[in-house]
C-alpha positions as a printed NumPy array, in Angstrom:
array([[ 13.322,  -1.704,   7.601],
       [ 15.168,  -0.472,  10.836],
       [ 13.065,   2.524,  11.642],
       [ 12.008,   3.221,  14.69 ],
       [  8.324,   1.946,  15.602],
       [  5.912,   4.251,  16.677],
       [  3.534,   3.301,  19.779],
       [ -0.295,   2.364,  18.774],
       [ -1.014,   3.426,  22.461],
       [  0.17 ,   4.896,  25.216],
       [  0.046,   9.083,  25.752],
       [ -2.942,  10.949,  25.17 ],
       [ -3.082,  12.117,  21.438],
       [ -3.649,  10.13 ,  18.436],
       [ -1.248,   7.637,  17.041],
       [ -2.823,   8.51 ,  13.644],
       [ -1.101,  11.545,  13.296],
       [  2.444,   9.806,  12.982],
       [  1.031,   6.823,  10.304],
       [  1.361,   8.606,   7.543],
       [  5.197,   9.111,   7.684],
       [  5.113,   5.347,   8.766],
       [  3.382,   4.43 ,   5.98 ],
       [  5.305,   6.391,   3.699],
       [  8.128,   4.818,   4.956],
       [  6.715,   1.045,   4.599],
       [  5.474,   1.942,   1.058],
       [  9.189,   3.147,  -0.625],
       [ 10.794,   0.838,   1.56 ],
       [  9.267,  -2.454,  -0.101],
       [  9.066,  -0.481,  -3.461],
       [ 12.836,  -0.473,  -3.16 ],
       [ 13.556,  -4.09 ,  -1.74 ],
       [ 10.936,  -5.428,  -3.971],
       [ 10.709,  -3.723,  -7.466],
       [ 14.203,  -1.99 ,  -7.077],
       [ 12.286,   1.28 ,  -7.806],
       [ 12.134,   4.525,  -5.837],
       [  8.561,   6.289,  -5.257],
       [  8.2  ,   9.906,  -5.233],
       [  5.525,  12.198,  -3.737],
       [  4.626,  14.499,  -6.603],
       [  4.808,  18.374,  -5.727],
       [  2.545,  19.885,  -8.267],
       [  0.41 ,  18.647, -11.175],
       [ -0.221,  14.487, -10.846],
       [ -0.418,  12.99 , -14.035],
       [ -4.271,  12.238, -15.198],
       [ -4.303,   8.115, -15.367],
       [ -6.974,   5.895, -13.389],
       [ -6.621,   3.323, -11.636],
       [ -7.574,   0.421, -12.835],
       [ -6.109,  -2.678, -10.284],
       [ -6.802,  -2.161,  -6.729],
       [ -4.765,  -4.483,  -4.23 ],
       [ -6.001,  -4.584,  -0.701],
       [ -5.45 ,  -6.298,   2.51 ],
       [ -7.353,  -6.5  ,   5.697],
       [ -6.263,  -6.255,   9.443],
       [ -8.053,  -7.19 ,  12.184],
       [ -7.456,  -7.403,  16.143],
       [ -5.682,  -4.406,  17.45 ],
       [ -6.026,  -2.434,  14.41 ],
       [ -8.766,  -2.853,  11.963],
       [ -9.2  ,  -1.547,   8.515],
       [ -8.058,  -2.234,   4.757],
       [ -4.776,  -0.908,   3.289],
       [ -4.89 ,  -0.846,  -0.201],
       [ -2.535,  -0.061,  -3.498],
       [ -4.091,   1.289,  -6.815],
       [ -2.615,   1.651, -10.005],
       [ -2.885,   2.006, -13.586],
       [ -2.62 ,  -1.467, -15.484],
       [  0.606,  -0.486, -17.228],
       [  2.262,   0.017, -13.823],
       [  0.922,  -3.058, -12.644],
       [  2.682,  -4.662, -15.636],
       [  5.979,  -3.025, -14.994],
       [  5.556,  -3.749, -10.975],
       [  5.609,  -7.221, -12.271],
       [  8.132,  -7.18 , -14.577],
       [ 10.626,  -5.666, -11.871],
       [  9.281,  -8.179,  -9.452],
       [  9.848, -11.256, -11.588],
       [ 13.146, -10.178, -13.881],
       [ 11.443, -10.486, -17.073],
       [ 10.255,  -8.484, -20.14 ],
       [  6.95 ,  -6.522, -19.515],
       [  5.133,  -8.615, -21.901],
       [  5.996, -12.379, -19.507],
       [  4.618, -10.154, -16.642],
       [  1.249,  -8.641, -17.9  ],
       [ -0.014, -12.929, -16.411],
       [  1.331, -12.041, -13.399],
       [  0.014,  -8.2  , -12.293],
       [ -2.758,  -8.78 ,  -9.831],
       [ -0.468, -11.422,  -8.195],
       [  2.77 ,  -8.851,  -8.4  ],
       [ -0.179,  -5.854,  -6.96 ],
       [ -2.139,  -8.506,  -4.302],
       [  1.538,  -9.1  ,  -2.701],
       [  2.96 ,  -5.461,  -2.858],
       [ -0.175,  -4.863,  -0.951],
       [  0.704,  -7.81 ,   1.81 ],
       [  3.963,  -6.497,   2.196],
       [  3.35 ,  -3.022,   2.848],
       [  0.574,  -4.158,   5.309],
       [  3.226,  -6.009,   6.809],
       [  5.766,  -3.838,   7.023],
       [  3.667,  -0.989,   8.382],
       [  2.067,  -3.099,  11.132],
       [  6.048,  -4.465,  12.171],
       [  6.879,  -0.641,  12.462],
       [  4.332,   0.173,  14.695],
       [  5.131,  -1.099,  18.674],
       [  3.051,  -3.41 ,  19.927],
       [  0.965,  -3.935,  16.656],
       [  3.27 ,  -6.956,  15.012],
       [  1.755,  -9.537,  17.378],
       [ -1.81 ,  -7.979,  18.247],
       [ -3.008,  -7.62 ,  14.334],
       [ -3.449,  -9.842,  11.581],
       [ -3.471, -10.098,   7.886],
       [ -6.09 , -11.216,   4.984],
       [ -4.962, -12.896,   2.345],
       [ -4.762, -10.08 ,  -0.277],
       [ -8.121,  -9.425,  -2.443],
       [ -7.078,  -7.993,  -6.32 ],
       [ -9.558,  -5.779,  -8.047],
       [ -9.14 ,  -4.984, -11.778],
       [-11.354,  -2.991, -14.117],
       [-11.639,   0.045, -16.218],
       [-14.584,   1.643, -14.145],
       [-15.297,   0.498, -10.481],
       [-15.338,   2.684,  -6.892],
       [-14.204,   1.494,  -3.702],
       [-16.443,   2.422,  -0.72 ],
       [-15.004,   1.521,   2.879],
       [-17.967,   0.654,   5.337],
       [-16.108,   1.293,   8.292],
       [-16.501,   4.639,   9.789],
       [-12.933,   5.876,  11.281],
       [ -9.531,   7.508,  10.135],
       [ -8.156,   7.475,   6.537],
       [ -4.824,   8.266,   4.875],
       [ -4.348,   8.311,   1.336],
       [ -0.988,   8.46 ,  -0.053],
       [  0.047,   9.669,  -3.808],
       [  2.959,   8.488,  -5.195],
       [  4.606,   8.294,  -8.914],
       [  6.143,   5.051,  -9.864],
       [  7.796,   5.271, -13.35 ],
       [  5.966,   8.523, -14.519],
       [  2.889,   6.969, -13.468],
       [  0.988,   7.417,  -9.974],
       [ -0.058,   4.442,  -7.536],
       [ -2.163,   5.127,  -4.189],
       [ -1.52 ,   3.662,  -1.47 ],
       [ -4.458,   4.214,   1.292],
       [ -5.134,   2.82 ,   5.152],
       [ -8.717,   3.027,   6.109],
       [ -8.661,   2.274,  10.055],
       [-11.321,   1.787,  13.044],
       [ -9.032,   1.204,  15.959]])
């Protein structure tokens, strides 16, 4: 988590345009520290699961918005499993906890990578969402970045929805 921090203010254009590779970044890096697994961004056809758990963390002061991780339940499970060191069946208790903290720590670790935000932002306590059929709609009207990654065959979402 040494990269370098990019400025939420300062020159005329839009710090939005250099989140994404931030978030990237903060997404496989706690993937890696965390589960021991390493995301990839697919390059052609995603594989056709839904998601069914929905982690998601609010910031407010400097930067507000909702970053959020969604995932099938199975990956959940295994997200878990890795987490905790133990079989896939011990974990399946534990998923929305193992999805509500992935969630944290990516919020965290994008906000410490961004100069000037670490301080000047804050965290929710994470909010887990499970279900077979449910949408999320953002109320806040601003910038968006929504992130596809595959986790173990499977794909996970990670998404910022911000209103600096």
């Amino acid at each position: 988590m040494s990269a370098p921090k990019q400025a939420i203010s300062g020159d005329n254009s839009s710090p939005f345009e250099h989140w994404r590779a931030v978030l990237i970044e903060a997404v496989k890096e706690v993937f890696s520290m965390m589960v021991g697994a390493q995301l990839n961004i697919p390059e052609g056809d995603v594989p056709s699961k839904v998601a069914d758990v929905t982690g998601m963390v609010g910031l407010a002061g400097e930067m507000c918005g909702v970053l959020s991780v969604r995932c099938s339940k199975n990956a959940a499970m295994r997200i878990a499993s890795q987490m905790l060191g133990v079989s896939p069946a011990e974990a399946a208790s534990h998923q929305s906890d193992a999805v509500g903290e992935i969630s944290n720590m990516v919020a965290g670790n994008f906000k410490a990578k961004i100069d000037g935000l670490q301080d000047k932002c804050m965290l929710s306590v994470p909010t887990v969402i499970t279900g077979e059929d449910y949408q999320l709609h953002s109320l806040a009207a601003g910038d968006r970045i929504e992130l596809l990654f595959i986790f173990e065959g499977e794909p996970l979402w990670a998404t910022l929805e911000v209103r600096c």
